[in-house]
C-alpha positions, 0 to 999 in steps of 0.5 A: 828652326828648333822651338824653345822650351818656352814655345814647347811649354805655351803650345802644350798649354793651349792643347790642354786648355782646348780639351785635346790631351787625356789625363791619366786617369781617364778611361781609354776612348772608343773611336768617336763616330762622325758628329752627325751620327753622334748628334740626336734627330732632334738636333738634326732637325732643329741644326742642319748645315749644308755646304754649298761652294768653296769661296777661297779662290774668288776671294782671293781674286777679289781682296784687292779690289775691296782691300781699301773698304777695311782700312783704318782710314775709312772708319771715320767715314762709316763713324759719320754715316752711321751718326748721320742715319742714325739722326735720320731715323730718330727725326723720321721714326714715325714715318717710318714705321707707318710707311713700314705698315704699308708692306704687303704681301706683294713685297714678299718676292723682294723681301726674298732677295734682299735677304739673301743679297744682304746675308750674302754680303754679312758672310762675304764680309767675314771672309774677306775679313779672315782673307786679309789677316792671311786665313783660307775660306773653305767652305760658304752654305746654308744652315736651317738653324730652328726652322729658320733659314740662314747662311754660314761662313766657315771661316774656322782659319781664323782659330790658327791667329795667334792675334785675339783681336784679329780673331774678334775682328774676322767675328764682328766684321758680319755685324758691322758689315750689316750695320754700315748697309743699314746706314746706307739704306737709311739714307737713301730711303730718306733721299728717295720719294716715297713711290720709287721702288728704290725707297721701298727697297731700301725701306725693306734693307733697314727693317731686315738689317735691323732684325738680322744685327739683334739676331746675329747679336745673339750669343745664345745661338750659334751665330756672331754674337756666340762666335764674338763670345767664343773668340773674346772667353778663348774657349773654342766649341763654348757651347757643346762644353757648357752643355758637357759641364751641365750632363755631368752635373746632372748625371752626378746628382742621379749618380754620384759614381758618375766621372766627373771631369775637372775643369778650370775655376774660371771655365766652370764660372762660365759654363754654368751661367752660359750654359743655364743661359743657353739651356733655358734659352733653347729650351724656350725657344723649343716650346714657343716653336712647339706650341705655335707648331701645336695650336696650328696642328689643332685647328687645321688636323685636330686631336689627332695630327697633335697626338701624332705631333707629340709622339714623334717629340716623345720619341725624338727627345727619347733618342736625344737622351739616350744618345747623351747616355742618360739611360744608361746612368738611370739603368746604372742606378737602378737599385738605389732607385727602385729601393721602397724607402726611395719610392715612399720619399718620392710618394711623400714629396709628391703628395706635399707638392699636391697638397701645397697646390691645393692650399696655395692660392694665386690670381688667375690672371687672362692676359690677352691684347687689348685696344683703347677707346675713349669712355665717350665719342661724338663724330661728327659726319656728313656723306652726302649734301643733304645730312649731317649725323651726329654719333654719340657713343656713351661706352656703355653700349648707348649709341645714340644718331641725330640726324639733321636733314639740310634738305628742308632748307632754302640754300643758295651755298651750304657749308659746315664751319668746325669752330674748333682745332684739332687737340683742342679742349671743349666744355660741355654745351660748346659750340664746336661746329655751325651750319650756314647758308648764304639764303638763311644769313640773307633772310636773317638780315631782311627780316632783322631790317624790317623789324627796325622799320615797323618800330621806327613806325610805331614809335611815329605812331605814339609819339605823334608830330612835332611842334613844327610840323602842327605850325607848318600845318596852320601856315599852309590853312592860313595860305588856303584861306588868303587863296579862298577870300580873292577866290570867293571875291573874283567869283562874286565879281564874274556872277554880276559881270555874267548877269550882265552878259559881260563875260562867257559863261565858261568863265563863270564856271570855271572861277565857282569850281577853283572856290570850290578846290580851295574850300576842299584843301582848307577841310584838308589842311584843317582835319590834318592840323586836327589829327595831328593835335589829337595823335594817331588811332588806337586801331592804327597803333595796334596795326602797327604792333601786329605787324612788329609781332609777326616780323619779330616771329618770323625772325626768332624762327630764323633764329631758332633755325640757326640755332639747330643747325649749330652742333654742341658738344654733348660733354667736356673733352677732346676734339682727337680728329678735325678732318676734310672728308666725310668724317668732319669732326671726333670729340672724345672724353679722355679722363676715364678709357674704354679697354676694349679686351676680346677673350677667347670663349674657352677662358670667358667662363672665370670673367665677371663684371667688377674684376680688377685689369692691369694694363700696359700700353705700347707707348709707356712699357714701363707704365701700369694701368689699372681698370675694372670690368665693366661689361661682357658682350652677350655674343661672340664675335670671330677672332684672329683663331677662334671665337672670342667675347669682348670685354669692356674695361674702365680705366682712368686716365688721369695722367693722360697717357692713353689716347683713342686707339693706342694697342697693349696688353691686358690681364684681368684678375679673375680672383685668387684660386688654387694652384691645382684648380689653375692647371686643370683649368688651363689643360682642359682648355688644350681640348675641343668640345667633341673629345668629352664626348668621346667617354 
């Protein structure tokens, strides 16, 4: 079949526009090397690809069997999955990530194969995807992209579509493979108990599928998000081209008779904003890798494993320039940069640019992680049944212990009764905990009801008796005295009839000793009806008192006992903790913050009481806090890396946002200094002790 002139005219369209036909006016070219001599070591290094097996046969075996999982039909059903682990994961966030905490170093083995099981299936998705819209899979491997392993998919068959959108499908297929296995892994470790291994690896799926979408999404490294970019712009290799649009602009300004190849208005719009992009980017990436590469080399080898680290950077960076010819257009301009007049212009500038940053003054600012603790704490603990202690931490260094010992106490059954709720609001001097015993409540009670007893007594005592209880007493004197009269007349009448010999003598006797009874309870009767008249003595009175005032006495030591034992707030705050262990009670003062910030020892020196600190707490990003300095601990304590001092800072807190052991991240102003004094500051700290030494 004979193409049109239309065919002809598109096709060598789309040539010109990838950049595969010369103009005219282009110098001949050399045979290019392979792409692996032309890319630098430092390339090499940082972007090493190594092919492992040709997948296309098993794919093509395989497509039939899994065709179904691509259909249009089925994306209702990942749209309901991921909708629904998705409301999974808002409503179980926090579980989540403090289960995510438990992870430990004996989760790394599983760690490994799930990235590899999970990254499998992310680049088998991409080649089933290119399978189905009729592309060849060739090639699957391993890249070591900045040091940090992943695998590829060459799935390039995909560029041959005349269809774009079947293009960016094969690109996004990895990516919504990655999200639908997330979803799933959400569910099932939202279904599965917490102590199954299932649960912890589908825990472990979650967190890496989460990392590897936001990685992949990247479009300033050569993963899917780049390869989406690439497919959605229409222009293959967008990277190298960007980089190929930034050297010529680069080398024009060193060369102005540098060529300069001319490119679309819409490609330069693009290379220049990806390309500054991707350039700053890795540029970055680069340094964090160098500086953590750096400071372990610092402190494992020392100056010298860092010299030699840098050397083999130096020499790396060299060879990278002068394989992108940068040394050649710096030799071709050689006399227009060796002329005096140009020295002595860059002479001025670099003088200007020292003084400025001898004039120009900033904030030194030390920016380090920070934890936050309340101004005040009380905790309240009891680690064995004898003791409660009270801990009362002032923020200013005071602490201060109160022991009470429960030892000393006649108790049948001890318990410490809290008397507030957890988040409640305390004022200062409330009761917040009490300690009882069922002896103490005891004798509280006997002693209260002996009490009542003793002034129920007195109050007889003073008092005296009733009307009724005098004319009771005259009634009973009346009856003796009747009893008395016939005692005294049958006596009379025994005498004469014994006189006579009528009667035995017992009787006689017996009739004197009845008089005689009556005669004693008629004295009785009457000095009764006397005392009552006259009331109670003064002796007995005071008896009585005394007796009041020593129960009374023992009670108020009752009292007072119980007192004590009752635990007081020693300030107006926050109850943060209300637990069942041994740690029964946390009061905390949350108006004003303790700042909690360690400073290494090398940056201690410009750190003064009463500097400002701004802060931003993990919870609220987007908000600013303000402090000031404080103190600064008068000895180091050991740090993650080095030794490090602690500063204490002050906050307050008045919209409440900072709660007892929130982390963020604080700066502390130490004054405005100049620019020139701020860089040699921070390089001499680059060096140990030892290497001042030295000259």
């Amino acid at each position: 079949m004979t193409p049109s002139t239309d065919d002809i005219s598109k096709f060598y369209d789309r040539l010109n526009s990838l950049g595969l036909f010369e103009s005219d006016d282009e110098r001949p070219r050399q045979l290019a090397p392979s792409l692996w001599k032309q890319r630098p070591l430092l390339q090499k290094i940082l972007f090493v690809k190594i092919k492992a097996f040709n997948p296309d046969a098993f794919l093509e075996r395989s497509l039939p069997y899994i065709k179904w999982l691509y259909s249009p039909y089925m994306l209702p059903v990942y749209l309901g999955l991921i909708i629904l682990a998705f409301l999974a994961f808002v409503s179980n966030r926090m579980e989540l990530t403090a289960q995510m905490k438990t992870i430990g170093p004996g989760s790394i083995p599983l760690i490994y194969v799930t990235i590899i099981i999970v990254t499998v299936l992310h680049e088998m998705s991409h080649g089933y995807a290119c399978k189905l819209y009729g592309g060849r899979v060739s090639e699957m491997g391993f890249l070591l992209l900045y040091a940090i392993l992943a695998f590829y998919t060459n799935v390039s068959d995909a560029y041959l579509f005349p269809d774009k959108k079947k293009r960016m499908k094969v690109t996004a297929a990895g990516i919504q493979n990655q999200i639908i296995i997330w979803a799933l892994a959400m569910l099932v470790w939202r279904i599965m108990a917490p102590e199954t291994i299932f649960n912890h690896a589908a825990l472990i799926i979650v967190m890496l599928s989460f990392l590897m979408v936001i990685f992949n999404l990247n479009p300033l490294l050569k993963l899917d998000g780049y390869y989406y970019l690439v497919d959605f712009w229409g222009i293959p290799n967008l990277r190298a081209r960007a980089f190929t649009y930034w050297k010529q602009r680069i080398f024009r300004i060193i060369s102005p008779r540098y060529p300069q190849r001319e490119f679309p208005e819409r490609e330069r719009r693009i290379y220049n904003w990806y390309g500054l992009a991707a350039m700053l980017y890795s540029t970055g990436f680069f340094g964090y890798i160098l500086i953590k590469a750096s400071r372990f080399l610092f402190f494992e080898i020392g100056i010298l494993g860092v010299a030699l680290f840098y050397g083999v950077m130096l020499y790396m960076m060299i060879e990278a320039l002068k394989k992108a010819g940068f040394w050649n257009v710096v030799m071709s301009e050689k006399g227009f940069i060796l002329k005096p007049r140009n020295w002595i212009i860059v002479l001025i500038v670099v003088a200007g640019l020292a003084l400025l940053s001898l004039v120009i003054r900033m904030n030194l600012r030390i920016s380090q992680d920070c934890l936050i603790y309340p101004i005040e704490s009380l905790t309240v603990t009891s680690s064995d049944p004898t003791s409660v202690e009270l801990m009362l931490d002032r923020g200013s260094g005071e602490k201060s212990v109160q022991r009470i010992n429960l030892s000393g106490l006649d108790v049948d059954v001890l318990s410490i009764d809290p008397l507030v709720n957890e988040g409640d609001i305390v004022t200062n001097g409330q009761v917040i905990a009490r300690i009882t015993s069922s002896e103490s409540e005891a004798q509280l009670a006997e002693s209260q009801a002996n009490l009542d007893r003793a002034k129920s007594q007195l109050e007889l005592l003073v008092k005296g008796p009733r009307p009724e209880e005098i004319s009771q007493t005259e009634d009973q004197i009346e009856q003796v005295r009747m009893k008395l009269a016939k005692s005294k007349s049958d006596l009379e009448r025994s005498e004469e009839l014994s006189a006579k010999g009528m009667i035995p003598a017992q009787q006689l006797e017996n009739d004197r000793t009845s008089n005689e009874i009556l005669k004693a309870e008629l004295s009785f009767y009457q000095n009764q009806k006397l005392l009552q008249k006259n009331g109670a003595r003064p002796e007995e009175i005071a008896i009585a008192q005394a007796n009041i005032r020593a129960i009374q006495s023992q009670l108020d030591r009752l009292e007072q006992q119980l007192a004590a034992n009752s635990i007081r707030a020693p300030f107006a705050g926050v109850v943060t903790a209300l637990r069942a262990d041994s740690t029964l009670i946390t009061l905390a003062r949350t108006d004003t913050m303790r700042i909690r910030i360690p400073v290494p020892e090398k940056e201690i020196s410009p750190v003064k009481i009463g500097q400002d600190v701004k802060l931003k707490v993990l919870g609220y990003p987007g908000e600013t806090l303000n402090g000031i300095v404080t103190k600064i601990s008068g000895q180091t304590e050991k740090g993650v890396v080095q030794q490090v001092f602690i500063v204490t800072a002050k906050a307050p807190n008045t919209l409440g946002l900072m709660k007892p052991g929130m982390t963020g991240r604080a700066k502390i102003y130490c004054g405005k200094w100049p620019i020139f004094k701020i860089l040699l500051w921070r390089i001499v700290r680059w060096f140990r002790v030892e290497a001042w030494s030295w000259y």
